[in-house]
MINUZA-224769 format. One record per residue: x, y, z of N, C-alpha, C in turn. Coordinates in pm, whole numbers, plus 32768, in hexadecimal, padded with zeros to 4 digits. Atoms other than C-alpha are relative to their C-alpha. Example, Ala and Ser with C-alpha at 12.3 -4.5 7.8 and 13.67 -1.06 7.14 Angstrom:
<atoms>
80597F89800084CE7E3E830C805A80788000/7FAE7F897FFA85577F9682CA7FB3806D8049/
</atoms>
This chain:
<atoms>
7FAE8011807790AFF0E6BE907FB77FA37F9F/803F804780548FFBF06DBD6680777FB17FE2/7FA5808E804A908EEF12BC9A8031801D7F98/7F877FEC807E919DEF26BBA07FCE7F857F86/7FE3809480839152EE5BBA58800F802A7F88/7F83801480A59205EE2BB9167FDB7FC17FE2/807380218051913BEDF9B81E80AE7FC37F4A/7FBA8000807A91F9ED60B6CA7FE57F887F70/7FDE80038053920BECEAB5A5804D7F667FD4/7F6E8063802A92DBEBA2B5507FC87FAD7F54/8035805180749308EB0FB3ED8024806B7F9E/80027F8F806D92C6EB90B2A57F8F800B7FD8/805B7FB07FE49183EC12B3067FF180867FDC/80027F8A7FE19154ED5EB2937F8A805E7FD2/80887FB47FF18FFDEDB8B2D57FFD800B8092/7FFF7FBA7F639013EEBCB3F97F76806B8024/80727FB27FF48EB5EF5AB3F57FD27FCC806A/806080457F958E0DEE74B4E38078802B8087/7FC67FDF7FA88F30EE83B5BD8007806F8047/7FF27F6F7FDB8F4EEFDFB5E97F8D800D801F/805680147FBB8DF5EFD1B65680007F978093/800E80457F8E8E02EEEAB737805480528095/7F977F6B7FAB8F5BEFEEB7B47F8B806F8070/80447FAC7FCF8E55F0F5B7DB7FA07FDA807D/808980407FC38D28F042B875803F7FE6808A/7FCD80467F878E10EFC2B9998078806C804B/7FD07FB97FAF8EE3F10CB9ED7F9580558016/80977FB97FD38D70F1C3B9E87FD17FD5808B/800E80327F6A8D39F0D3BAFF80487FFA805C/7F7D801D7F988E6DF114BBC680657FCD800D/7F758069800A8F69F025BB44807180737FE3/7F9A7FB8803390C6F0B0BAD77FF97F867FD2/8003802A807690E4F02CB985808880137FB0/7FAA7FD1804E9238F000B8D27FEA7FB77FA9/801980378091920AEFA3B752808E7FC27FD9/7FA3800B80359334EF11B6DD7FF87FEA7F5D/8002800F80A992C7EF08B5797FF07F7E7FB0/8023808A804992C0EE1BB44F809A7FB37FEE/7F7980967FF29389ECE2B42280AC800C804D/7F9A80537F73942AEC8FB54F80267F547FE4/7FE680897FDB94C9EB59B5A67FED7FE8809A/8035800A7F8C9470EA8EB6CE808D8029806C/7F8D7F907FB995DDEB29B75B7FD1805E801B/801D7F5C7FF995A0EC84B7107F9680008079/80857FC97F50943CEC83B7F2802F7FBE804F/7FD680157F7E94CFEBACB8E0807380508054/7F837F8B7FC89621ECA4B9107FAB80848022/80687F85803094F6EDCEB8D27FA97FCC80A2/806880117F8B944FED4DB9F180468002809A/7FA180037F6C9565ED1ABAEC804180A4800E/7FCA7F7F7FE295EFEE73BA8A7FA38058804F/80817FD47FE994A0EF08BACC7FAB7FEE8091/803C7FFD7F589455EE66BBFB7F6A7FD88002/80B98004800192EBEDFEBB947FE97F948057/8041804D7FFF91E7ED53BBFF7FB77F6B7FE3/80558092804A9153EC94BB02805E80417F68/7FD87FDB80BD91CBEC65B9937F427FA37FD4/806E801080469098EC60B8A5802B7FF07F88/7FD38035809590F0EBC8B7487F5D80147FA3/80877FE3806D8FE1EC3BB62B80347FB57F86/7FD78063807A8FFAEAF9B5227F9C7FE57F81/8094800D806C8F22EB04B3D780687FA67F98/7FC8803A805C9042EA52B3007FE37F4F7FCD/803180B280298FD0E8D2B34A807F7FC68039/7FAD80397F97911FE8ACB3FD80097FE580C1/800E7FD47F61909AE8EDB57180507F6C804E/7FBC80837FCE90FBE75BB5B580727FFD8006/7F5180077FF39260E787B5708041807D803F/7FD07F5D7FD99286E906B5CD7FF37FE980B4/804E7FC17F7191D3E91AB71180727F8C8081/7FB2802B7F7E9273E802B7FC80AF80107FD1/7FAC7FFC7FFF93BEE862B76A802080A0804C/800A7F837F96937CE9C0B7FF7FFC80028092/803E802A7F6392F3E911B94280B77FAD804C/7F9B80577FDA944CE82DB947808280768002/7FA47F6F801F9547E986B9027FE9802B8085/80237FB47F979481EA3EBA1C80377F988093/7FF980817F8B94ACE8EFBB04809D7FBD7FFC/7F9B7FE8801E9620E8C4BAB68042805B8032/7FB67FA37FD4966DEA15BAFB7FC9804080A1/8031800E7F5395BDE9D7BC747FA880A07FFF/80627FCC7FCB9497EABFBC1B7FA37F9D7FF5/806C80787FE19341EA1FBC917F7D80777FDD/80997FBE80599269EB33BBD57F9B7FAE7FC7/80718024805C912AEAA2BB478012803C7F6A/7FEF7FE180A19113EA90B9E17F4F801E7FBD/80647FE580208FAEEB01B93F80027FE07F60/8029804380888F6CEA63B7D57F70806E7FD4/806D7FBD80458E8CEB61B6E280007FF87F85/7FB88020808C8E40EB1AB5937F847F8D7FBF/8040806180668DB8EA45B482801F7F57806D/7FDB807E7FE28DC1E8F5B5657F927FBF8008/809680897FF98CE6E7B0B51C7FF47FB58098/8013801A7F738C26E742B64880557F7B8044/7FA780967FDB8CF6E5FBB63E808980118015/7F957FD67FE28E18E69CB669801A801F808E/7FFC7FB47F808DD2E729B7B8804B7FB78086/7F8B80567F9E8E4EE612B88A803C7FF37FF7/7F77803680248F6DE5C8B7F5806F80718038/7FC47F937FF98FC8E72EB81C8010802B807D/80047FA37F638F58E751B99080607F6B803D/7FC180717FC29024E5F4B9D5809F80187FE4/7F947FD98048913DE692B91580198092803E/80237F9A7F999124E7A4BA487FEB808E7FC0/804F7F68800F9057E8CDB9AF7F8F7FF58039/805580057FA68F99E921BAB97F5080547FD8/80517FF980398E93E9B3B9C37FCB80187F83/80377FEB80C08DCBE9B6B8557FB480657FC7/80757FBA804E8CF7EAC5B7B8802580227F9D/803D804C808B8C43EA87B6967FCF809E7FCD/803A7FA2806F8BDAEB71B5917F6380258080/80AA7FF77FD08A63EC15B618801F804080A7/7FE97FAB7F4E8B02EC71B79F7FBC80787FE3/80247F5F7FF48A59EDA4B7ED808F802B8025/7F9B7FD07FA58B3AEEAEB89D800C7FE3808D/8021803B7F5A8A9FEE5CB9E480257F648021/7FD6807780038ADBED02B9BF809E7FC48003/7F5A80207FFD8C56ED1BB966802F804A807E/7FE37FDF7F9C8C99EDFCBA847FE67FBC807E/800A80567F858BD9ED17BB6180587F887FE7/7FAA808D80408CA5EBE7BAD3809A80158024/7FA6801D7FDD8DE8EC81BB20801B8041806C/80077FCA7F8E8D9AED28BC4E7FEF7F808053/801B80A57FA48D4FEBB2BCC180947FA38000/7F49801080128E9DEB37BC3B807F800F8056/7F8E7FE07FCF8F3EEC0FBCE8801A800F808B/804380317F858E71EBDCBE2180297F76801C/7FD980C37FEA8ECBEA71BE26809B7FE58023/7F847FF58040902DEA9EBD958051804280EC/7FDC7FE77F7C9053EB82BF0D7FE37FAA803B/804080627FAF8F90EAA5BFE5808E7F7C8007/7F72807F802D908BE987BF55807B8042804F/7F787FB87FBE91B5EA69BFFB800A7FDD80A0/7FFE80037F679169EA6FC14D7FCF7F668057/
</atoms>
């Protein structure tokens, strides 16, 4: 059974090109991929994620809000007693990165990822994310 992830959107973001690549690139490799579209709230993907049953939620952030968006997505999902990993993609400054992985997103990619690189990145994620279960 390949991994469920829900890919979205939060904000008023609405540049969905990259995203929808990223969609593709990661059900090519086996994922099941649900898009939930543009501007979400950190509700919506967190309800979108429990309905769904995923894996991982993957947030794609180019707005400059990722600091306020992202652990409010991470705190929604953790609230509603899922323990999905959260994946951060997007316009984010390298100084941001801790704040964001201390603020439990269990990962960052930066503009430049190959495809191979993001698949290995959340194929590790989600490798860990299990491991952590048992």
């Amino acid at each position: 059974m390949s991994a469920r992830i829900l890919i979205g959107k939060v904000g008023l973001d609405g540049h969905d090109r990259g995203v929808k690549v990223v969609a593709r690139i990661l059900r090519d490799a086996g994922f099941e991929v649900i898009y939930t579209g543009l501007f979400q709230t950190p509700a919506t993907i967190a309800a979108a994620a429990l309905d769904e049953d995923v894996d991982m939620v993957g947030l794609s952030m180019l707005s400059g809000a990722h600091m306020t968006l992202a652990p409010l997505v991470v705190k929604e999902l953790r609230e509603r007693g899922s323990a999905a990993p959260v994946v951060v993609g997007g316009i984010i400054p390298d100084r941001h990165v801790a704040a964001l992985q201390e603020a439990g997103v269990a990962a960052v990619l930066t503009p430049g990822a190959t495809a191979e690189q993001l698949v290995a990145e959340v194929q590790r994620v989600l490798d860990a994310h299990q491991s952590s279960l048992h």
